[in-house]
Structures are given as structure tokens and as C-alpha cells.
C-alpha positions as CSV (number, residue, x, y, z in Angstrom):
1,X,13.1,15.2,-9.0
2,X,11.3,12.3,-8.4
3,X,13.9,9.9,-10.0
4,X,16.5,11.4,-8.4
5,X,15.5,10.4,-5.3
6,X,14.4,6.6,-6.9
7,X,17.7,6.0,-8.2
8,X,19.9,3.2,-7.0
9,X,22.0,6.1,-5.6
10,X,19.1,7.6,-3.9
11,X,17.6,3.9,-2.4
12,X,21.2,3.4,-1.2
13,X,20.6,6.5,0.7
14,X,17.4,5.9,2.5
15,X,18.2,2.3,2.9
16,X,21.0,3.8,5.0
17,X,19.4,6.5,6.6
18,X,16.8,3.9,7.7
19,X,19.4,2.0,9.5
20,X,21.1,4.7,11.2
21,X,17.8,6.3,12.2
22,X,16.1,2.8,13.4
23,X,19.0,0.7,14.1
24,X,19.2,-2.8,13.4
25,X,16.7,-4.2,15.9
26,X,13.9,-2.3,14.7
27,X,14.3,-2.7,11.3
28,X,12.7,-6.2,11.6
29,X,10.0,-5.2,13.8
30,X,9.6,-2.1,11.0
31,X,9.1,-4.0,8.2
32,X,6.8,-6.6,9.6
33,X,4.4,-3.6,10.7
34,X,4.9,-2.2,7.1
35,X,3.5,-5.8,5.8
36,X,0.7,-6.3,7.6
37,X,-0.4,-3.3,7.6
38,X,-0.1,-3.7,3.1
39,X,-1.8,-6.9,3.6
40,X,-4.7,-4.9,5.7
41,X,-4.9,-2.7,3.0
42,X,-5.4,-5.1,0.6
43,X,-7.9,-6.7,2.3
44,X,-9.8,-3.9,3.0
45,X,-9.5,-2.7,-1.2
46,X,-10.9,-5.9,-2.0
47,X,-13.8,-5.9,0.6
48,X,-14.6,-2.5,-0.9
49,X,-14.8,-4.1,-4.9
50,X,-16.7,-6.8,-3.5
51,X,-19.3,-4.5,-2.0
52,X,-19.3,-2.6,-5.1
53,X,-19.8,-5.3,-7.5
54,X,-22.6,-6.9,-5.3
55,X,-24.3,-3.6,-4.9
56,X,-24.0,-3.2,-9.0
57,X,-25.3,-7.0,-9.9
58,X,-27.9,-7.0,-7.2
59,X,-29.6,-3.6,-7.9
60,X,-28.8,-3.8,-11.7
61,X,-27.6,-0.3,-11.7
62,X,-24.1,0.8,-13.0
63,X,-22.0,3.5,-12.0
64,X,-22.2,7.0,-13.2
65,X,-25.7,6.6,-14.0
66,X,-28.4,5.3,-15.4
67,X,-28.4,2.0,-17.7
């Protein structure tokens, strides 16, 4: 079902549904919330393996247990 939808018949489809729904003035102002907020994610995933990979050198422990 899944690739139904993620065919180039079915992006077609919500690439046009998208501009009907959204119009074409919002579609900018769409997509540059969409990136920022990916970039924000990103940011925050790394943060997280940083933490996690300080936390593991400094204490000398490793995940899921004992060494």
C-alpha cells in the first residue's frame, strides 16, 4: 500500500493536492518551515550522540551493561 502511494503517480498527487490545498504563496513559506525545522531536528539528534558518547568515554561504561 505503501508504494502505491510513493509512486511517481501517487507524488504527482500530493504534490498537487498540496497546491490546491496551500496555494502557491504558502508553499514557499511551507517548505522553509519544513527545513528548519529538519535542520532543528538534526541538531538536536546530534546534541543527543554527543551527550551519549561523552557520558560513555567519561564514565567508561557502555550501554546495555556492564563492561
Amino acid at each position: 500500500m505503501l508504494a502505491e502511494i510513493f509512486s511517481m503517480d501517487g507524488m504527482v498527487f500530493i504534490v498537487l493536492a498540496v497546491a490546491v490545498l496551500f496555494g502557491s504563496t504558502q508553499i514557499p513559506k511551507l517548505a522553509r518551515s519544513l527545513g528548519s525545522a529538519r535542520s532543528e531536528f538534526k541538531k538536536g539528534l546530534a546534541e543527543v550522540q554527543d551527550t551519549s558518547s561523552d557520558t560513555e568515554t567519561s564514565t567508561g561504561a557502555h550501554i546495555g551493561g556492564q563492561a
